[in-house]
Structure formats: structure tokens, C-alpha cells
N, C-alpha and C positions, 0 to 999 in steps of 0.2 A: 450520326444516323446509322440505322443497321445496312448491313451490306448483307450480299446474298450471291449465291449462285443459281443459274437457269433453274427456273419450278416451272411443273408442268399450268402453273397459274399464267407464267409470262409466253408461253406457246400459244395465247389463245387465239382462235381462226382472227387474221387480219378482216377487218369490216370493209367489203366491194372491194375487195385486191385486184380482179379484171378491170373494173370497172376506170380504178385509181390508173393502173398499169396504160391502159389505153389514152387514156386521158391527158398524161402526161409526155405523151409520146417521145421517150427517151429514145436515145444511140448510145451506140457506143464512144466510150470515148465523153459521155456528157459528165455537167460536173450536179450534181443530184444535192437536195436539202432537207433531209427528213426532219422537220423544226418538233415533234412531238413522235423520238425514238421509240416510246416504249420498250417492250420485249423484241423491237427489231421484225417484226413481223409483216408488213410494208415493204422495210427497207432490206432483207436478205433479198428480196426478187427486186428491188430498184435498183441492186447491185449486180446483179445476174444482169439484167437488163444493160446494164453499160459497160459490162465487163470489166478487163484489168488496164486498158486505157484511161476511164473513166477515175472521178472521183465522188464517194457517197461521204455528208456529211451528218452528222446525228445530231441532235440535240435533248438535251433533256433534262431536267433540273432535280432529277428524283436519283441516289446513286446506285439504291438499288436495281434501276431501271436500267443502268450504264453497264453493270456488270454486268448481266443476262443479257441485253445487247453484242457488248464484245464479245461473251462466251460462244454468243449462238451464233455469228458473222464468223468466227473462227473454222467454227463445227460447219457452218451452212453456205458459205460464202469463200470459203479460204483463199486468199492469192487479192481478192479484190479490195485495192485501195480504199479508206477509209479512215477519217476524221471524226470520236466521237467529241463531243463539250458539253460540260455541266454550267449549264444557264437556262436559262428563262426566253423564252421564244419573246418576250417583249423587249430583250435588248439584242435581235439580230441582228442590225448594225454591228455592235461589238462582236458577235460571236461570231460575224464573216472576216471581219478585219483579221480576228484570230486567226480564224482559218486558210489567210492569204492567198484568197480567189479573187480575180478580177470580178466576175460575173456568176450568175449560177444559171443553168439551161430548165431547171425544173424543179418547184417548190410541194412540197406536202403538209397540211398542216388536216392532225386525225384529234380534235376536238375533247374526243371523249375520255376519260378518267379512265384511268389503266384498272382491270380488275386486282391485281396485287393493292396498289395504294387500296381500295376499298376493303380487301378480305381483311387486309393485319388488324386487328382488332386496336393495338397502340395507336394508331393514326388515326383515330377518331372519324372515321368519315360516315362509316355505316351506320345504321339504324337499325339494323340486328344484331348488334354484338354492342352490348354495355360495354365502355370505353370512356376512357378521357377524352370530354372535349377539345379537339384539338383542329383538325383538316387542313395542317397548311401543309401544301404541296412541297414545301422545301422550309423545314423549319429552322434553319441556320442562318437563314437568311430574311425573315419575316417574323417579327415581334409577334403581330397579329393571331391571334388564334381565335378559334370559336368559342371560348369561355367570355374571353373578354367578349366579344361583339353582344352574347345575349345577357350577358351578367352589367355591362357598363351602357349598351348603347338605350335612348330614350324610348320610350314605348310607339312614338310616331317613326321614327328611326325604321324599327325593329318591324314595324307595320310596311314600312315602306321598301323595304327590301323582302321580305315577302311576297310582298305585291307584283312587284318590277320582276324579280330576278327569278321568284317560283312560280310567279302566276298563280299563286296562292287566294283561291277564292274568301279564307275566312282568318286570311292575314290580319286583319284588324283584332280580333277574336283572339289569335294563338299569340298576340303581343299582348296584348292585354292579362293572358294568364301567365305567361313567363313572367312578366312583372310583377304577377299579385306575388308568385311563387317565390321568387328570388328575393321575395322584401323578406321573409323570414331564415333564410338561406341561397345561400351562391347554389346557381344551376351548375355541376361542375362534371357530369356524366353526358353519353349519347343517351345511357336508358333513361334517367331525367329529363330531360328532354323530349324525347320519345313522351313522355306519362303528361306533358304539359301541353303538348303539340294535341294528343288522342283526347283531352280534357277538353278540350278550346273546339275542337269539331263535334257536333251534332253526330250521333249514332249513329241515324238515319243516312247521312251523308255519307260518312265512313264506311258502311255498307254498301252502299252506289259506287264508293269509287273505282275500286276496281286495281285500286296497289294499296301501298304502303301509305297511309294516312299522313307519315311525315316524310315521304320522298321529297315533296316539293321543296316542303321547309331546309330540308338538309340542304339540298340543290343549292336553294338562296345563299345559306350562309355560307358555302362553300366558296359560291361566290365572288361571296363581302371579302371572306379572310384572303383568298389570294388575285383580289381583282381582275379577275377574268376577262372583263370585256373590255376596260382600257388596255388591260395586256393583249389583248386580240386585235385591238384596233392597230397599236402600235407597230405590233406583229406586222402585221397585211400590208401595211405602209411601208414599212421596210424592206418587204418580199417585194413589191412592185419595184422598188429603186434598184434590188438586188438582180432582177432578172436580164438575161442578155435579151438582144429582140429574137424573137420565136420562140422563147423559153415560156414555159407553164405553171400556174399557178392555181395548184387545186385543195379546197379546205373539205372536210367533212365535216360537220356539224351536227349535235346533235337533240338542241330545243332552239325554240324561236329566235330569240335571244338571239345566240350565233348566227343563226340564216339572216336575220335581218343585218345586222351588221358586214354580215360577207356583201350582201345583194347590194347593199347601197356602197359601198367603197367600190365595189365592179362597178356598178350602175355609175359612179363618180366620175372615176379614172377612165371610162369607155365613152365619155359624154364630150362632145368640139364644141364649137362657138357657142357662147351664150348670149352673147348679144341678140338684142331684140330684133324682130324681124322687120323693124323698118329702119336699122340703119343698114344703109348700105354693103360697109364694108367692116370686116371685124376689126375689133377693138379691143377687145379682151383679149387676144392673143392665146384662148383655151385651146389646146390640140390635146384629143385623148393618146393616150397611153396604154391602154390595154385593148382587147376583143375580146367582149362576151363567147366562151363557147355554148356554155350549157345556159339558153333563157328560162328554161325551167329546171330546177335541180332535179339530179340524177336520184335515185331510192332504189333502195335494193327488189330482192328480186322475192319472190313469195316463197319461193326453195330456198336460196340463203337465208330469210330470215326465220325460216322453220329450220336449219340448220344451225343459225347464229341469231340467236334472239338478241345481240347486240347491235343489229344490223338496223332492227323494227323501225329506230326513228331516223336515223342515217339520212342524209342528203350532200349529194356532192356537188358545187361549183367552180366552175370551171373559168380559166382568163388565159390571155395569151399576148406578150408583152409585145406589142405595135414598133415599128422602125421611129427612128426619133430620138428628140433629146429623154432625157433621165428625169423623170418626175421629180420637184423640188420636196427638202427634207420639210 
């Protein structure tokens, strides 16, 4: 994969940095887990924040993304302790062992698709720049691509992840023309793509929407190719095991998708007894593990997001890991 130095692409404003900052209520001296490094943008002030006591850990599975990290923690952070890893926030288990922290006092996890992976036009992600289907977040490590998923997978398939993952009103529609399409050739472009997605919707609709006709569809397949939301679940579960007690665990998120999956693992993990209210005495033995902080997610603010239109769908949740035994794996 290509490597790189700090572009002014990876400097882009962090999404709710106060917001995150507060939230997480670091010391000095904590030991901090940025699980989605990016350009370090979060985590040069989660470093500030705990000083040269402290310990910040990065993660990120993109290497581009490592380098402009360490360059800019150098430049913006210098003296303060700091562990970057190249992995996939779905095996934080592994990448804390690496790490060899007992505990962590404060987790981050910032959702959204770094603007770099979207601009390079080789990495296939965008819908404005004709590219090789491709979108996987770490191709060395993932067979998987977006060629195979719309050139091999069935047309209910293809419908179905659509549906689910873009919320794609005319998912049934834009699988059905990628199929007629690709019977006489492999879809193997974003602009292909793009011309099959704009075919499959209704003018009229297109007009109303109000973006890019195939945002959704990309979204979905993005995805399918790097399994997002079993990777996020895995993630969060392991963040809970990983936190000492009063330690914090805040995700940003940024479609449904995500907030649902964050609300219900808190909503889980912060839930005691289940036993019915006419036995007695419990039996199930459930004690939560976390405290809801934020019941309703946090959204930016109408100045940052007229500053940082990355901000617009943004929501932050928030938890806070309860005294007690360690949530089972």
C-alpha cells in the first residue's frame, strides 16, 4: 500500500473535539485508546490531556493513516508517550495484549471514513472520481473487494445490503440493473457503477434527493467489503472488557446503522437483574457493567457544523465502566 506524509487532507478539524475531550474525562497520567487514529486529530489533544505520565494508544489499519499520525504527534505532541498499531479495531483484544496495558482509563472510537481513504481516487471508495472498484479499508489483508461483491453476489444479495446497510429506498431496483448490466460485462469502475446506480432511480427522485444518488449505494457496499458492523460490535465488546472501573467509552457515529448498534450494547451492558418480577430473589446473576452517560446522543453544534460539515450527522455516546467483576468474553 502507498505511504505518505502529513497532507493537509489528514489535518482535517477533529468532529466535536470538546465535546469528545469532556466526555472522556481524562488525567493525567491515564492510559488513553484512540481505536480509529486517523490523521491524529482527537488524539494530539487526548495526549495533551494526559500528559508525559500518561499513555496514548492508536490504532488504525490504514498505513497511510500511521504515518501522518506519528509525523503529526511528533510535530504536535512531542515528549508525550505513545503506542501507534496497525490493525483493525475488531481485534482490540490482540492489539491491547500488544500493547501490554493492564487496563485502559479511556476509549475513542470516531466512526467515520477518514477524508484521505475517500479522496485517492485508487482506493475506489468515492463516487466522484472514476476508479477501480475496490473500498477495502486495508487491502492486504481482505480478499474482499467491491468488484467481486456487485459482479458475483445474487441480485437478492445485492438488494439486501442496500436495503439494510444504505437504507437505500430503490435497492431492489439498482440490483436489478447491476445484474442486467454485468450479464454482458463485469462492472469493474466507481463510474460504472455510478451510471447503473443513476439508471435504476427514477429522475424525479434523483432530483428530490438532495445528494449524490449513489451515496447510499457506496455506503452499503463499503460496508459488505469491510464488515463494519460485526467489526464494531466486536470492537465495543472488547472496549468494555478493556476499561478499568471509571474509565470511559465514547463512539461517534455516523448513520443509523452505528447508533443503533452503540445504544443497544450500552443499553446491554448497563441493564441488572432480569429475572421476572415475581421471583423473589435473582437468579440470573446479571449485574451491569457500564453507566449510560449520554441517554440521548450528544450532535454537534449549528457553528461547528457550518464550520465542519462533517460534523452534520455526528452523534456521540457515551458509558462509564461500573466497579465490579470484568464482563465475560
Amino acid at each position: 500500500m502507498a505511504t505518505g506524509t502529513l497532507t493537509p487532507e489528514y489535518r482535517h478539524e477533529p468532529v466535536m473535539l470538546q465535546e469528545v475531550l469532556a466526555a472522556l474525562q481524562l488525567e493525567s497520567g491515564s492510559v488513553v485508546c484512540d481505536c480509529t487514529l486517523g490523521g491524529a486529530g482527537h488524539s494530539v489533544e487526548m495526549a495533551r490531556a494526559i500528559g508525559e505520565d500518561g499513555l496514548l494508544i492508536g490504532i488504525d489499519q490504514d498505513d497511510m493513516a500511521l504515518d501522518a499520525a506519528t509525523e503529526r504527534l511528533g510535530h504536535e505532541a512531542p515528549g508525550m508517550p505513545h503506542k501507534l498499531l496497525k490493525g483493525n479495531f475488531g481485534d482490540l483484544d490482540e492489539l491491547l495484549c500488544q500493547a501490554e496495558v493492564p487496563g485502559v482509563d479511556g476509549i475513542l472510537f470516531d466512526l467515520g471514513v477518514s477524508s484521505p481513504q475517500l479522496d485517492i481516487p485508487g482506493r475506489g471508495f468515492s463516487y466522484h472520481e472514476d476508479a477501480p472498484l475496490d473500498m477495502r479499508m486495508d487491502p492486504g489483508n481482505n480478499p474482499l473487494n467491491a468488484a467481486q461483491v456487485i459482479n458475483t453476489y445474487n441480485e437478492a444479495d445485492l438488494a439486501r445490503i442496500l436495503s439494510i446497510y444504505g437504507e437505500e429506498k430503490f435497492a431492489s431496483q439498482i440490483a436489478r440493473e447491476i445484474v442486467r448490466r454485468r450479464a454482458s460485462h463485469p462492472i469493474e469502475t466507481t463510474g460504472e457503477l455510478v451510471e447503473a446506480i443513476k439508471a435504476a432511480i427514477p429522475a424525479a427522485a434523483r432530483r428530490r434527493a438532495g445528494h449524490h444518488p449513489a451515496r447510499k449505494s457506496f455506503q452499503a457496499i463499503r460496508i459488505e467489503v469491510n464488515h463494519e458492523l460485526d467489526v464494531l460490535e466486536r470492537g465495543l465488546e472488547a472496549a468494555v472488557r478493556w476499561l478499568n472501573p471509571g474509565g470511559r467509552i465514547c463512539v461517534i457515529s455516523y448513520h443509523s446503522l452505528e447508533d443503533r448498534i452503540v445504544k443497544r450494547l450500552f443499553q446491554e451492558q448497563s441493564q441488572g437483574c432480569t429475572c421476572p418480577p415475581e421471583i423473589p430473589v435473582c437468579v440470573c446473576g446479571h449485574v451491569p457493567v457500564l453507566k449510560v452517560i449520554t441517554r440521548k446522543p450528544l450532535v454537534a453544534s449549528a457553528e461547528e457544523v457550518e464550520r465542519n460539515p462533517r460534523a452534520r450527522s455526528a452523534k456521540i455516546r457515551v458509558a462509564e465502566r461500573l466497579e465490579g467483576i470484568r464482563p465475560s468474553s
